[in-house]
N, C-alpha and C positions, 0 to 999 in steps of 0.2 A: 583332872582337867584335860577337856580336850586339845591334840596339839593344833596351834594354827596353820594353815595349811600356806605353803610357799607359793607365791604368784609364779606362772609358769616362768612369764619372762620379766627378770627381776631382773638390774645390776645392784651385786651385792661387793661391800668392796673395804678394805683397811684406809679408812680415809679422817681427813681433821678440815677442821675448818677452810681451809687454802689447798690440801693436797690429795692424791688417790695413789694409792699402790701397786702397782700392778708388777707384771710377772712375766721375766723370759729366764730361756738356760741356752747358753754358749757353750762353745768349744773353749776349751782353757784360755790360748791367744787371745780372746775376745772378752770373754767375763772376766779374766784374775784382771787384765788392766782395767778395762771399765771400773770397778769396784773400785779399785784403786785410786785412780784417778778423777770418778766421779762421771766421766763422761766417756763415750765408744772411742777405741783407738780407730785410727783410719783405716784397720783392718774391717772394719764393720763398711758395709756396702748400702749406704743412705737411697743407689740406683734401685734396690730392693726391697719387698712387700715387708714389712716387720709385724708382728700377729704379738699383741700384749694382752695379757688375763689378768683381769683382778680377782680371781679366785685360785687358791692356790693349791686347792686337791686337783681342781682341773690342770695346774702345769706339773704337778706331779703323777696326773695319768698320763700327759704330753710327754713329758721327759723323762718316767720309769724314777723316779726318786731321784732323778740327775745322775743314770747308770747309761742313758741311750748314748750311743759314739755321738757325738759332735755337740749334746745337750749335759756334759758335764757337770758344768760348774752354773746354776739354779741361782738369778739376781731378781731382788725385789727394789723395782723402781720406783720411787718416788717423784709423784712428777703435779703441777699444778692443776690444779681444780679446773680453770680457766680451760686450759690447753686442754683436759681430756672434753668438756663439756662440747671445745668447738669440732673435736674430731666426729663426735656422736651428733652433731648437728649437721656437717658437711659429708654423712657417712651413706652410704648407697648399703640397701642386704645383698651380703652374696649371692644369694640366688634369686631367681625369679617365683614369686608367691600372686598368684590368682589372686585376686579382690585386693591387695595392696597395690600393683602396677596397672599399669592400663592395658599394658600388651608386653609380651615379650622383648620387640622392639623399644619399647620406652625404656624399659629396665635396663635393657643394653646401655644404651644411650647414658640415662644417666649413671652405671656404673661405671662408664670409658671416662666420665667427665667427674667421678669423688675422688679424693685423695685420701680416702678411707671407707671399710669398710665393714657390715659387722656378719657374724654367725652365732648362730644359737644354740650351743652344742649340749648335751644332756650334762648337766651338773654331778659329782663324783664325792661318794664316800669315802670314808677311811682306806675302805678295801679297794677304790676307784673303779665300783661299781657304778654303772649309772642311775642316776634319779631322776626323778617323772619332773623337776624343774631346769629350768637351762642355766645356761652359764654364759657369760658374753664373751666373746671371743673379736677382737678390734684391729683389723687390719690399719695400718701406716702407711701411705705410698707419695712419693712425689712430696708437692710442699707440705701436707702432711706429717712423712718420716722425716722433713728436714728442721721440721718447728719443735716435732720431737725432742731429734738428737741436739739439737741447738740451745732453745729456749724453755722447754716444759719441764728437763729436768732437774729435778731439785737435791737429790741423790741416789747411788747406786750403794747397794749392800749383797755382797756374797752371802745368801742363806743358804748356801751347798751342806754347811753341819746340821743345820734346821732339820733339812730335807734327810739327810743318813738316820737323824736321832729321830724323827717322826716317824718314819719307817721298819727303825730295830724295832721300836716297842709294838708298831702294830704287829708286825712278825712275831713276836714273844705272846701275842693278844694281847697285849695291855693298854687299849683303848683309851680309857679313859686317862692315863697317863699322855698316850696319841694327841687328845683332844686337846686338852691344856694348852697343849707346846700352840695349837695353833693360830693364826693369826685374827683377829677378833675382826671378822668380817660382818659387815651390819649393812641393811638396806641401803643405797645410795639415792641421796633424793636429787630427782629430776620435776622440773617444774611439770605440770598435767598435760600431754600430747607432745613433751621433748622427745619420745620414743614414739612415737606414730607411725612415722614414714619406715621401720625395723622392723616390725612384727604387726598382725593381724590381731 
């Protein structure tokens, strides 16, 4: 059988009827309460850009298996359908792409004026190599990060053991053990041209 092949720009994502899951890692202060508590302690900086993944190889090449200083402790958010749907609709691409903007100027313009943003960063293997499809990458800013931290989420869960136990085994090569463990990420469906104004 041949395999099918991955649309470049896919959002693929652990998700149910109501919710999506996506993906940051904190410094202990920040993630052990969150988890805890279910929501950011007020150490968390709402004034600030917040970047969430729904694929969780790509926050394990971000966060080094949650070994990089300040990205310790590896949370899988669950947050509403609704909320992430409206961020990817109010969302500007980070950079400027020919034949999607009008001009460099416009692009500015409307980037100053989202309160989210997205990038398309190459998707990652076991071994967090890159792959020929991308990954979505969701910036939060302004009313945005505030609908976020407020309203969208539905829970916080420390997968920091997730993240050591995925990682022994790939180390040991035992992949396919690797694989199991991980998060059953499936195509996210967006209605036809929800992703237009993002990619080319």
């Amino acid at each position: 059988m041949v395999p099918v092949a991955v649309p470049k720009y896919q959002i693929r994502a652990l998700h149910t009827d109501s919710t999506v899951t996506v993906y940051q890692a904190y410094r202990r202060d920040i993630g052990l309460p969150a988890a805890r508590e279910g929501r950011f302690p007020a150490l968390w900086q709402r004034d600030r850009m917040t970047w969430i993944k729904p694929s969780f190889l790509w926050m394990m090449y971000r966060c080094g298996w949650g070994t990089k200083e300040g990205q310790e402790t590896v949370l899988a958010v669950e947050i509403s359908r609704a909320g992430f749907e409206w961020a990817l609709e109010h969302a500007c691409l980070s950079h400027y792409e020919r034949g999607l903007h009008t001009d460099q100027a416009a692009w500015k313009r409307q980037l100053k004026r989202s309160p989210a943003r997205v990038q398309w960063d190459p998707e990652r293997d076991l071994h967090l190599q890159p792959l020929a499809h991308r990954s979505l990458q969701l910036g939060l800013a302004g009313e945005a990060a505030g609908l976020y931290a407020d309203e969208w989420i539905v829970s916080i869960t420390d997968i920091t053991p997730l993240a050591h136990t995925v990682h022994a085994h790939v180390q040991e090569g035992e992949l396919d053990a690797a694989r199991r463990l991980l998060p059953l990420e499936r195509p996210y469906p967006v209605r036809d041209g929800a992703l237009s104004h993002l990619h080319r």
